[in-house]
PDB file of N, CA, C and O in Angstrom:
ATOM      1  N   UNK A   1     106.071 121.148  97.771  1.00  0.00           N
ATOM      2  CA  UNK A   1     106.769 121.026  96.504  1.00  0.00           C
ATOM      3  C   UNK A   1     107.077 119.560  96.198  1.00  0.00           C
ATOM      4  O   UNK A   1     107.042 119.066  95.071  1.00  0.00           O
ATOM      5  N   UNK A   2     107.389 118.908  97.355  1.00  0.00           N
ATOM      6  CA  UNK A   2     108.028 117.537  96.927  1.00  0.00           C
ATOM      7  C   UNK A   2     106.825 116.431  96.370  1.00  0.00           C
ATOM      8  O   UNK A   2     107.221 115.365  95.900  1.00  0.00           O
ATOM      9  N   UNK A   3     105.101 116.762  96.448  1.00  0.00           N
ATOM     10  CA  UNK A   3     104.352 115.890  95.677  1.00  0.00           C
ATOM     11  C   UNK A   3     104.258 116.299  94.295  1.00  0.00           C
ATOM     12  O   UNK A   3     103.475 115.735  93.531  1.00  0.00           O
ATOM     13  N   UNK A   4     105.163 117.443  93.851  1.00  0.00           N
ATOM     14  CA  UNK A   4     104.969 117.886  92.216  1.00  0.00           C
ATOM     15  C   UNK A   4     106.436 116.536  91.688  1.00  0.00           C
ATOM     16  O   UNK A   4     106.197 115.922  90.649  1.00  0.00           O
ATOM     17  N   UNK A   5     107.362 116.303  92.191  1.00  0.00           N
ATOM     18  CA  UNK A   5     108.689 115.384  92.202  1.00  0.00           C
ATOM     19  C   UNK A   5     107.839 114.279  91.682  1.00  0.00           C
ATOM     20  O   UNK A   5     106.915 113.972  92.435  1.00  0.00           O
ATOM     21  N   UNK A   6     107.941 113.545  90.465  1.00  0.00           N
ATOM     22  CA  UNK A   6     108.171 112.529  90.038  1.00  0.00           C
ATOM     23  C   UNK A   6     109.175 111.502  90.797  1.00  0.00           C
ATOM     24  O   UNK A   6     110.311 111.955  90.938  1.00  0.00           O
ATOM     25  N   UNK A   7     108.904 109.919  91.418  1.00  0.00           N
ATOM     26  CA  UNK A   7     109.766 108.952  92.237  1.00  0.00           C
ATOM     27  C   UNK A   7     111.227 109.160  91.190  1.00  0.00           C
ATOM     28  O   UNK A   7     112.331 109.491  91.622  1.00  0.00           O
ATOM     29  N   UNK A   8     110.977 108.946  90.098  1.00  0.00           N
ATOM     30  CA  UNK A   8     112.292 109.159  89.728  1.00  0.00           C
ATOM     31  C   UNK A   8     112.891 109.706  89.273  1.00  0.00           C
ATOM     32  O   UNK A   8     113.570 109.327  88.319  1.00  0.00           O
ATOM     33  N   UNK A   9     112.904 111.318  89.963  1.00  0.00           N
ATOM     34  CA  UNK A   9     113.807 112.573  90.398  1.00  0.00           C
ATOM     35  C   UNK A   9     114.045 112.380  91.110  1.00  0.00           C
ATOM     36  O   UNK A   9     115.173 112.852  91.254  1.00  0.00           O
ATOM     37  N   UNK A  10     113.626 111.679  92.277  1.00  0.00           N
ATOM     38  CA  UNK A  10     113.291 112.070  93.870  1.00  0.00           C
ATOM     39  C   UNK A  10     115.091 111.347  94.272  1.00  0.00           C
ATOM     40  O   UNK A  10     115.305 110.829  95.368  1.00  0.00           O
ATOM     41  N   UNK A  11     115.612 111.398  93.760  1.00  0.00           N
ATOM     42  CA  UNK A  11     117.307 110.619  93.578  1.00  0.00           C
ATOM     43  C   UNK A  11     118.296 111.798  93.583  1.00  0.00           C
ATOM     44  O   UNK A  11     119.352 111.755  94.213  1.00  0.00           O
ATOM     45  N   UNK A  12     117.923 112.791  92.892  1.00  0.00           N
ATOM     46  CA  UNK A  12     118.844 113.987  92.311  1.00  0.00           C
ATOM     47  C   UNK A  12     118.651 115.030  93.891  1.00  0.00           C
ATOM     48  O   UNK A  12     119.455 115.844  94.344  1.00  0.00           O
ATOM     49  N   UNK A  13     117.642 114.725  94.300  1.00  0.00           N
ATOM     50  CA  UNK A  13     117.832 115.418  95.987  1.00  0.00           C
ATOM     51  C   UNK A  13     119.259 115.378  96.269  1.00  0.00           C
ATOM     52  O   UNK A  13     119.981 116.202  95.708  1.00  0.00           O
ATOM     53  N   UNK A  14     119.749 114.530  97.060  1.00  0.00           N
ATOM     54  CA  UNK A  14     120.463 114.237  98.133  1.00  0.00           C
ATOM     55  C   UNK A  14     121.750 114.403  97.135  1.00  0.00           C
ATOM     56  O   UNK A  14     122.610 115.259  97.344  1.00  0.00           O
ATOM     57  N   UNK A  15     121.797 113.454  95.976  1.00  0.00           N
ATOM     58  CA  UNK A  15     122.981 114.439  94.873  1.00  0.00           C
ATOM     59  C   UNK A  15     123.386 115.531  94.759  1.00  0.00           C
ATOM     60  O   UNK A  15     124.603 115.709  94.816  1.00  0.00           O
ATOM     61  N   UNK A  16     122.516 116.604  94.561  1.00  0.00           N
ATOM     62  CA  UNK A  16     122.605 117.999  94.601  1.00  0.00           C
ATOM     63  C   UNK A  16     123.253 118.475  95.577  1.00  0.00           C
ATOM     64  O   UNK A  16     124.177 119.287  95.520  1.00  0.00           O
ATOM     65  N   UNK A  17     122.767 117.962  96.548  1.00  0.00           N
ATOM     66  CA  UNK A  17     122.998 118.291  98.088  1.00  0.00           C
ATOM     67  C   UNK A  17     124.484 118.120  98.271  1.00  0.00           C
ATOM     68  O   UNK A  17     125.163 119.016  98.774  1.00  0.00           O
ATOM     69  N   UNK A  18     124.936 117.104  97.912  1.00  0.00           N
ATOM     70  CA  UNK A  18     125.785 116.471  97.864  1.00  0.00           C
ATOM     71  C   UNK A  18     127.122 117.196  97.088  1.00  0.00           C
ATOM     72  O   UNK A  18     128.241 117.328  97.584  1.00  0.00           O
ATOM     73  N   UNK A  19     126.734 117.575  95.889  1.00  0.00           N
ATOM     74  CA  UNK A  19     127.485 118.300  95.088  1.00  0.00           C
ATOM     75  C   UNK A  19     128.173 119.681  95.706  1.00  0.00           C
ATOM     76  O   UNK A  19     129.332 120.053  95.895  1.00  0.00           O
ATOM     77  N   UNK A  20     126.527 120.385  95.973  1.00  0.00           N
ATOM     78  CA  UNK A  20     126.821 121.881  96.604  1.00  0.00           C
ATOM     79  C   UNK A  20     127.617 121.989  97.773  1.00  0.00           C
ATOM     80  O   UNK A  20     128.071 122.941  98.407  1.00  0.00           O
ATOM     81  N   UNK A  21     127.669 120.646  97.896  1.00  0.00           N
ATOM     82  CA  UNK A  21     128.460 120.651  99.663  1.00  0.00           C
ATOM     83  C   UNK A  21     130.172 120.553  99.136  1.00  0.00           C
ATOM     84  O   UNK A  21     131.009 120.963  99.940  1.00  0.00           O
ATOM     85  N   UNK A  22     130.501 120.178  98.209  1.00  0.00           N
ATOM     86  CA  UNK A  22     131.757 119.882  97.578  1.00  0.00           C
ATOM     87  C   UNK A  22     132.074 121.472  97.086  1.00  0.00           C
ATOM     88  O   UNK A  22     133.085 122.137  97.312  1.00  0.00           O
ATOM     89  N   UNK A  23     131.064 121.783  96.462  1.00  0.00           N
ATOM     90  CA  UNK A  23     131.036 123.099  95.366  1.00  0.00           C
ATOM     91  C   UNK A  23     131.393 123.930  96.389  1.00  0.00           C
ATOM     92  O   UNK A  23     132.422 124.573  96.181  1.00  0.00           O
ATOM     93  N   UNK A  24     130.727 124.139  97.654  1.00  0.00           N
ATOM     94  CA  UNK A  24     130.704 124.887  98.906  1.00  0.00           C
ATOM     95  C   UNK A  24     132.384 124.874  99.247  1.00  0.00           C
ATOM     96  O   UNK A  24     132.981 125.890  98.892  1.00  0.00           O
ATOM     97  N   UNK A  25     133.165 123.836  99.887  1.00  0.00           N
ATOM     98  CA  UNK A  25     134.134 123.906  99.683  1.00  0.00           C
ATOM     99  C   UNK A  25     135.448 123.888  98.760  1.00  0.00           C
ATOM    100  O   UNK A  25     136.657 123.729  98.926  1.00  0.00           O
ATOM    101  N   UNK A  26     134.786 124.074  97.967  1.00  0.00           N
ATOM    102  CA  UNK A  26     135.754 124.737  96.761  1.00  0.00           C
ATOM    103  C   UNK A  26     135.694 126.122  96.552  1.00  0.00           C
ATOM    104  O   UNK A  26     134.679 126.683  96.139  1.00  0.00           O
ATOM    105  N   UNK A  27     137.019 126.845  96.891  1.00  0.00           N
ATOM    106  CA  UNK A  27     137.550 128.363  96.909  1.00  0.00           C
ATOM    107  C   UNK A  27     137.646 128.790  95.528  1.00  0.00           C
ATOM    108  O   UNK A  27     137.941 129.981  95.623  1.00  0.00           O
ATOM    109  N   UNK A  28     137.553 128.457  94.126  1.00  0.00           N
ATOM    110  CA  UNK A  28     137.596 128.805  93.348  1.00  0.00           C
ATOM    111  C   UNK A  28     136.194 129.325  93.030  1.00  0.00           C
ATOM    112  O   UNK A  28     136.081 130.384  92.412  1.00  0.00           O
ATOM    113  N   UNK A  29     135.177 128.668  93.401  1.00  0.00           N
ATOM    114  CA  UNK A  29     133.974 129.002  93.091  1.00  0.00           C
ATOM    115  C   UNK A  29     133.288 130.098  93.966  1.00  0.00           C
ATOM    116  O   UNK A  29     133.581 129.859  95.138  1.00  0.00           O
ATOM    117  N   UNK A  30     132.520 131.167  93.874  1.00  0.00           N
ATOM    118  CA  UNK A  30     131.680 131.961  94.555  1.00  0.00           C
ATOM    119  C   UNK A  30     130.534 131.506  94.757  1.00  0.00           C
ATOM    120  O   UNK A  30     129.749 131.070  93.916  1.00  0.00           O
ATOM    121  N   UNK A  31     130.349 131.625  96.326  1.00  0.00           N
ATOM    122  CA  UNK A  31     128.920 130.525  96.447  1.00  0.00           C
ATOM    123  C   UNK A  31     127.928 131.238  95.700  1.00  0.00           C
ATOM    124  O   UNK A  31     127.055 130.452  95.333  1.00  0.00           O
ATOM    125  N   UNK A  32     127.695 132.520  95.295  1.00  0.00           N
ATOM    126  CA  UNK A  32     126.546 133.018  94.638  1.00  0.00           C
ATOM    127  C   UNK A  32     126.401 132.029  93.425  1.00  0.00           C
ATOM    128  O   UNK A  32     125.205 131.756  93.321  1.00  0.00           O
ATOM    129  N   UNK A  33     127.102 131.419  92.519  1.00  0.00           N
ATOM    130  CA  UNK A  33     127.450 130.592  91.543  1.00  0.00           C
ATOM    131  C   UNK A  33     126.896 129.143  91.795  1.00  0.00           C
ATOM    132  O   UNK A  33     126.469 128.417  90.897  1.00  0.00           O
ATOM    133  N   UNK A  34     126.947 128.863  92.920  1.00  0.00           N
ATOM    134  CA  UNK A  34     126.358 127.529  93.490  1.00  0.00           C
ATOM    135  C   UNK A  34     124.887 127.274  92.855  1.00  0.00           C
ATOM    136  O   UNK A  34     124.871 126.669  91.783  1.00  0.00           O
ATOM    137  N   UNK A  35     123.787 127.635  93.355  1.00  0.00           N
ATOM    138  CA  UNK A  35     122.627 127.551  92.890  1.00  0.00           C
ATOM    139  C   UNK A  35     122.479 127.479  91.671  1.00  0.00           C
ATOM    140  O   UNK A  35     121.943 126.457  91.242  1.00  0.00           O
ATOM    141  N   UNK A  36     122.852 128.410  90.828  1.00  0.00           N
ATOM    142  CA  UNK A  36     122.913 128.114  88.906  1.00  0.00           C
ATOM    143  C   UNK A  36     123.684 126.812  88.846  1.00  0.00           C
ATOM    144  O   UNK A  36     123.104 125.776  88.522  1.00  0.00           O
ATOM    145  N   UNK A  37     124.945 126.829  89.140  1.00  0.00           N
ATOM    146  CA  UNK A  37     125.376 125.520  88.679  1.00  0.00           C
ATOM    147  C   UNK A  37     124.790 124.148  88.946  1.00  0.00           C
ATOM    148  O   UNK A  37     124.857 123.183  88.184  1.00  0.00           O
ATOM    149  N   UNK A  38     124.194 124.195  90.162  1.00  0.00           N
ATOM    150  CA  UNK A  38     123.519 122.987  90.963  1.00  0.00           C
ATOM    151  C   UNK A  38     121.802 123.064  89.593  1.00  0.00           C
ATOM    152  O   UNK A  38     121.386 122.137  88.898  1.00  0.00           O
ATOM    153  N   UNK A  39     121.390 124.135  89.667  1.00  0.00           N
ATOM    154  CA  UNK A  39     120.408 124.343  88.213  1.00  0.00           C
ATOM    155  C   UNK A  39     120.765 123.415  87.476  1.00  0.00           C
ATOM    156  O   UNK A  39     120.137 122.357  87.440  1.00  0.00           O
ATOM    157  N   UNK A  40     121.979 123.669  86.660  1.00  0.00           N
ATOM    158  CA  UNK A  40     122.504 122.994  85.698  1.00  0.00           C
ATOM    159  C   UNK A  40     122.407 121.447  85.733  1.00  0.00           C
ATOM    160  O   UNK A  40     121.860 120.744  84.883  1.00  0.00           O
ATOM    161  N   UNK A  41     123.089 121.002  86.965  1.00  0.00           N
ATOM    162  CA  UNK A  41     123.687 119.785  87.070  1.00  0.00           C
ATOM    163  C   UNK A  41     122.091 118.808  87.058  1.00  0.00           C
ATOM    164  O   UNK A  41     121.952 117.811  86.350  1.00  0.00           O
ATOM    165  N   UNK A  42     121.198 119.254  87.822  1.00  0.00           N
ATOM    166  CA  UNK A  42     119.726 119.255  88.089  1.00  0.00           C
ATOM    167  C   UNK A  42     118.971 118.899  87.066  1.00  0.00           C
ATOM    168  O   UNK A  42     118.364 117.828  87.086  1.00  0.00           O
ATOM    169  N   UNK A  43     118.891 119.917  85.824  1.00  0.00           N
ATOM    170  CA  UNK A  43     118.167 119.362  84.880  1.00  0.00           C
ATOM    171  C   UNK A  43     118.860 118.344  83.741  1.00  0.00           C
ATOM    172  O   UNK A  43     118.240 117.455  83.157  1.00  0.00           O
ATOM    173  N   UNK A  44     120.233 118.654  83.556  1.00  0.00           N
ATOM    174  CA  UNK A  44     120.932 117.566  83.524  1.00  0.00           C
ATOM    175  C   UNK A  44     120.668 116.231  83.593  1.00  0.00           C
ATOM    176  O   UNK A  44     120.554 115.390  82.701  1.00  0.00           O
ATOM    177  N   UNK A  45     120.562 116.134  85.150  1.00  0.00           N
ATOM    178  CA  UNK A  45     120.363 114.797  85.402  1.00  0.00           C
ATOM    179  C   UNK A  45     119.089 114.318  85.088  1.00  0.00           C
ATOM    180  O   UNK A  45     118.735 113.285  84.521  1.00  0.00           O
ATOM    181  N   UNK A  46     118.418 115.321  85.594  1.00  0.00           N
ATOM    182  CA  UNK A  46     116.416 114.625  85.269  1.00  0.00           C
ATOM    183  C   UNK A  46     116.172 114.261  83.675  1.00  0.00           C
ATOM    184  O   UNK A  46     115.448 113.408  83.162  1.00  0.00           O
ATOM    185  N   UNK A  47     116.989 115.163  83.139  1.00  0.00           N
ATOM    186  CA  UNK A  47     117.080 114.671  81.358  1.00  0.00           C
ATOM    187  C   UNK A  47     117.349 113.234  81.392  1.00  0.00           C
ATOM    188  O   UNK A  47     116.760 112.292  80.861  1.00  0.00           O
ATOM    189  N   UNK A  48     118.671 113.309  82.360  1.00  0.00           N
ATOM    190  CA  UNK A  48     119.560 111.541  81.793  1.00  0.00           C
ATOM    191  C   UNK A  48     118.500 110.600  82.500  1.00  0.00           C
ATOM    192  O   UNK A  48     118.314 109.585  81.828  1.00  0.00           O
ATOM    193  N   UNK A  49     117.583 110.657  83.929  1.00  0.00           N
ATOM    194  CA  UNK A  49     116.772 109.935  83.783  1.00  0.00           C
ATOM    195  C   UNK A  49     115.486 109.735  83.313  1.00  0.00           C
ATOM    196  O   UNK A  49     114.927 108.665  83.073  1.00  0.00           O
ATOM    197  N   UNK A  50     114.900 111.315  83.161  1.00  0.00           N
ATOM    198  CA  UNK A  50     113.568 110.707  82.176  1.00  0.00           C
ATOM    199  C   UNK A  50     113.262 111.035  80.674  1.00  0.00           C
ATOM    200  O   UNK A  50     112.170 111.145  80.116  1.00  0.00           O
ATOM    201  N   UNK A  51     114.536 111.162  80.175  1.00  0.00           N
ATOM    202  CA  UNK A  51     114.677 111.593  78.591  1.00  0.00           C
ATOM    203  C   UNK A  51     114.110 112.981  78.343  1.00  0.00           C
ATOM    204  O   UNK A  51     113.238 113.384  79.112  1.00  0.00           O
ATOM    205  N   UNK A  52     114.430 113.577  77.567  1.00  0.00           N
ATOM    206  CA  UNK A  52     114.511 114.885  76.975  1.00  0.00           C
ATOM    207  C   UNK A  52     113.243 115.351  76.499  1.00  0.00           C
ATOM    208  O   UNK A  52     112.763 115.020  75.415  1.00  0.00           O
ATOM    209  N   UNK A  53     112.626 116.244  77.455  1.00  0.00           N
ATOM    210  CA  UNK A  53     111.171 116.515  77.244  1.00  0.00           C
ATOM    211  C   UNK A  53     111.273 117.963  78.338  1.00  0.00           C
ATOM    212  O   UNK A  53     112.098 118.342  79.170  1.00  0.00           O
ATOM    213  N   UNK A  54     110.105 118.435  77.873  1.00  0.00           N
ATOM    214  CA  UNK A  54     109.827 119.657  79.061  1.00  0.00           C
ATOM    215  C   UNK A  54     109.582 119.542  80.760  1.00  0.00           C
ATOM    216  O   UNK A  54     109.774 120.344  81.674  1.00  0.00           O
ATOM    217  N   UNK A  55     108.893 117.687  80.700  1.00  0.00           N
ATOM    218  CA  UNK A  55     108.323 117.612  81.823  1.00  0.00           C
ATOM    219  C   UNK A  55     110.541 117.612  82.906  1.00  0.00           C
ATOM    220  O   UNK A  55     110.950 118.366  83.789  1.00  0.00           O
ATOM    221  N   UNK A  56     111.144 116.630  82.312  1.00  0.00           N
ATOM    222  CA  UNK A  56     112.389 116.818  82.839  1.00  0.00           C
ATOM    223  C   UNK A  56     112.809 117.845  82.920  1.00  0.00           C
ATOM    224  O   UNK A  56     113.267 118.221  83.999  1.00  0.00           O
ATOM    225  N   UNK A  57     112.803 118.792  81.642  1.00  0.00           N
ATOM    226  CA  UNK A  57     113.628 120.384  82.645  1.00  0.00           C
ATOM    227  C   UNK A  57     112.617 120.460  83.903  1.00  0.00           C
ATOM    228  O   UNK A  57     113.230 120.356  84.965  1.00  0.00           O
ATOM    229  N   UNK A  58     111.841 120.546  83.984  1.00  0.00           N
ATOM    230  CA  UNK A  58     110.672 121.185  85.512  1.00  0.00           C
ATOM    231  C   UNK A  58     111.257 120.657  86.079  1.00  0.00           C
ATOM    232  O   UNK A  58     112.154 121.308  86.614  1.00  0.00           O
ATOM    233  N   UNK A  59     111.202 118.948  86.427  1.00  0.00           N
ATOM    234  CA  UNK A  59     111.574 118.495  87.074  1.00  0.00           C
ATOM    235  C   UNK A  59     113.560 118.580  87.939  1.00  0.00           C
ATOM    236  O   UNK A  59     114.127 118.366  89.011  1.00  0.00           O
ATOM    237  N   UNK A  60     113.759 118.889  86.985  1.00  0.00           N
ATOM    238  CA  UNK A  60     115.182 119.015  86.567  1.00  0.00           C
ATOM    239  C   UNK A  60     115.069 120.790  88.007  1.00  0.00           C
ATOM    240  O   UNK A  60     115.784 120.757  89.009  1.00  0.00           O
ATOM    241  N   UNK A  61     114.514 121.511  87.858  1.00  0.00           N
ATOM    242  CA  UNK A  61     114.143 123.025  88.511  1.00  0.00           C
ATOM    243  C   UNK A  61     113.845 122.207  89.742  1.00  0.00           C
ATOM    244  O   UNK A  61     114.801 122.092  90.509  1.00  0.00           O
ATOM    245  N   UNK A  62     112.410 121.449  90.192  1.00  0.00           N
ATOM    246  CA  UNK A  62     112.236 121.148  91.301  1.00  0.00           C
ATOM    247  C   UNK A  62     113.064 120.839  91.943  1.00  0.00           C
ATOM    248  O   UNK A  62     113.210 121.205  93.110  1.00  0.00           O
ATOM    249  N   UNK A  63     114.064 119.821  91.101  1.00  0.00           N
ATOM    250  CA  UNK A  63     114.754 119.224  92.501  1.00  0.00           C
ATOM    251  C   UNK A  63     115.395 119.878  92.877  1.00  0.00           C
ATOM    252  O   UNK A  63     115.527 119.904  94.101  1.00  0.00           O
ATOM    253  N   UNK A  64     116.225 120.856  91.979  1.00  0.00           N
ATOM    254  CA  UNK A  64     117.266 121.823  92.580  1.00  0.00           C
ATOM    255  C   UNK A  64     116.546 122.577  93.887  1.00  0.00           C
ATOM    256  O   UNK A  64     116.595 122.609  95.117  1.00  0.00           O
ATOM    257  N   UNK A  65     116.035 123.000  93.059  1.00  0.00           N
ATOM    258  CA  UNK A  65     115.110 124.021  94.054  1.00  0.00           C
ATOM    259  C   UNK A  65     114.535 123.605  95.714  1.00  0.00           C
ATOM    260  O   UNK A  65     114.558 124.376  96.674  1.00  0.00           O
ATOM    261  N   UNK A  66     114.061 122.256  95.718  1.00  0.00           N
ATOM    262  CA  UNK A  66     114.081 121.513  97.135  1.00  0.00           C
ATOM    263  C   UNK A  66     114.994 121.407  97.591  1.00  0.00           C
ATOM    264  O   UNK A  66     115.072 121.527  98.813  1.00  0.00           O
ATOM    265  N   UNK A  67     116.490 121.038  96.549  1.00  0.00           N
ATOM    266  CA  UNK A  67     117.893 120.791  97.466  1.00  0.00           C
ATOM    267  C   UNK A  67     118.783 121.745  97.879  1.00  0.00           C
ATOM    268  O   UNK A  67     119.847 121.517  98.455  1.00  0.00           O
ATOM    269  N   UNK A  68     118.174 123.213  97.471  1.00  0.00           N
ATOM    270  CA  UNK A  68     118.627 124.419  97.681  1.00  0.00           C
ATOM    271  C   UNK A  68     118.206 124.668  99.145  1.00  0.00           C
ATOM    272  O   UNK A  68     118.811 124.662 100.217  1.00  0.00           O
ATOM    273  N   UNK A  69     116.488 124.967  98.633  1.00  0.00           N
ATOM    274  CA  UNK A  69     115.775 125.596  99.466  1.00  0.00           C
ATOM    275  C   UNK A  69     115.808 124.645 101.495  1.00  0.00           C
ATOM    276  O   UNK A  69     115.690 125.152 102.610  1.00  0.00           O
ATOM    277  N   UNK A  70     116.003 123.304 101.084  1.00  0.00           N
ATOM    278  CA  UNK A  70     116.756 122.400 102.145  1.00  0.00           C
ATOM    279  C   UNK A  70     117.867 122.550 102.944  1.00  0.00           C
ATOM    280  O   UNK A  70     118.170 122.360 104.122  1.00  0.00           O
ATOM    281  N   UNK A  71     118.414 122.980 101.861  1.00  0.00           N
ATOM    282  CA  UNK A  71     119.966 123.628 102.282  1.00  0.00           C
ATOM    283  C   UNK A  71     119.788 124.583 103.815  1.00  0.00           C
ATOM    284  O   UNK A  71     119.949 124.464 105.030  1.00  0.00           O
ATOM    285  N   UNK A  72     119.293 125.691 102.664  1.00  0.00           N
ATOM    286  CA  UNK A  72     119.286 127.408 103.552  1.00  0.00           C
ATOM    287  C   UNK A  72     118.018 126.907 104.875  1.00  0.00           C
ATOM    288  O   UNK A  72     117.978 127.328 106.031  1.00  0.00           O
ATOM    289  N   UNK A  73     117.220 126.041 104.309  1.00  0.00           N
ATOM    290  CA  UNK A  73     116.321 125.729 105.947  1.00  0.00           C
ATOM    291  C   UNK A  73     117.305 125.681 107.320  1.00  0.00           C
ATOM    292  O   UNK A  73     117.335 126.314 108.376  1.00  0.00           O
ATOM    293  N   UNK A  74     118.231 124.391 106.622  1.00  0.00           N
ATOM    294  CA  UNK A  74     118.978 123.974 107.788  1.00  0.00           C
ATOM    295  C   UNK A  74     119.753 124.832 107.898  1.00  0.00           C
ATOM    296  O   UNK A  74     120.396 124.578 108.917  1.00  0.00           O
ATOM    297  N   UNK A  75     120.180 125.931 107.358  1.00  0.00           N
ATOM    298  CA  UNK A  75     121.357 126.775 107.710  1.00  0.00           C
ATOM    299  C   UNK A  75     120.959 128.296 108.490  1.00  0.00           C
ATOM    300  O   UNK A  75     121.554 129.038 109.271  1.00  0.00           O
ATOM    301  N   UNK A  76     119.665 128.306 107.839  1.00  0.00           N
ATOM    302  CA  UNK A  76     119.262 129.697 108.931  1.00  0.00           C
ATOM    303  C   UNK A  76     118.725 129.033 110.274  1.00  0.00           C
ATOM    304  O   UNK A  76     118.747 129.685 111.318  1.00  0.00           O
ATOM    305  N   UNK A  77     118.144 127.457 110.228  1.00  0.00           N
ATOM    306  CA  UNK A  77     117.985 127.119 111.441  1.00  0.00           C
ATOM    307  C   UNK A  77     119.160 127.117 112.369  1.00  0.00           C
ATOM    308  O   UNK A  77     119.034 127.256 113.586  1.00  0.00           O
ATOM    309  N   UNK A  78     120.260 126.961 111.785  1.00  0.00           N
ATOM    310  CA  UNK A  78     121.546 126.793 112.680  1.00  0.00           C
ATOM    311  C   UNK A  78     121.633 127.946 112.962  1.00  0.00           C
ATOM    312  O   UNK A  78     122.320 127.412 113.833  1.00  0.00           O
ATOM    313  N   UNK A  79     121.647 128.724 113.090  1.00  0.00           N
ATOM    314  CA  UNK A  79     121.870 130.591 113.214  1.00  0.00           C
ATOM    315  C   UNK A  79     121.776 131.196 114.315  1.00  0.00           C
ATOM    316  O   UNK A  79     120.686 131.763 114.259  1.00  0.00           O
ATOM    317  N   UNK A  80     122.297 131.444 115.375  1.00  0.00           N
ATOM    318  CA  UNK A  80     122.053 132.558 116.554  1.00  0.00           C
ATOM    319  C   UNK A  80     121.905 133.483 116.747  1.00  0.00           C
ATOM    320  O   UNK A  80     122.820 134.307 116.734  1.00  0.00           O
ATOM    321  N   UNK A  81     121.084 133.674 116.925  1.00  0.00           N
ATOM    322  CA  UNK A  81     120.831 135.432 116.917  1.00  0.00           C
ATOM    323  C   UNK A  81     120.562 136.519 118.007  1.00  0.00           C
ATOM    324  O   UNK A  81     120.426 137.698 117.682  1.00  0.00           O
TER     325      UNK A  81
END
């Protein structure tokens, strides 16, 4: 997925990441809610850096979607079973 990422998305990674980890500890929010909102924040941002076009929402999806799907890697890797 990450050679479809335009270099300058490739920023909104570790942001996201970053966010959901805040969002994560915040009790008001239901983590099911996490992923849409991190959506949000995602294409958001890819708008504010590559202006308002279709190719930014995608992009805006990818990154979430790597900084999600990153997420749950490392978290089912942590897992004992």
């Amino acid at each position: 997925m990450i050679e479809f990422i335009t270099e300058n998305a490739l920023i909104l990674i570790p942001v996201l990441n970053i966010i959901g980890v805040i969002l994560k500890d915040t009790e008001k929010i239901p983590d099911k809610f996490i992923p849409i909102i991190l959506s949000g924040i995602g294409v958001v941002g890819a708008i504010a850096i590559m202006g308002l076009s279709p190719e930014s929402v995608v992009q805006g999806v990818l990154v979430t979607g790597t900084a999600v799907y990153g997420n749950q890697i490392v978290k089912q890797l942590k897992k004992k079973e």
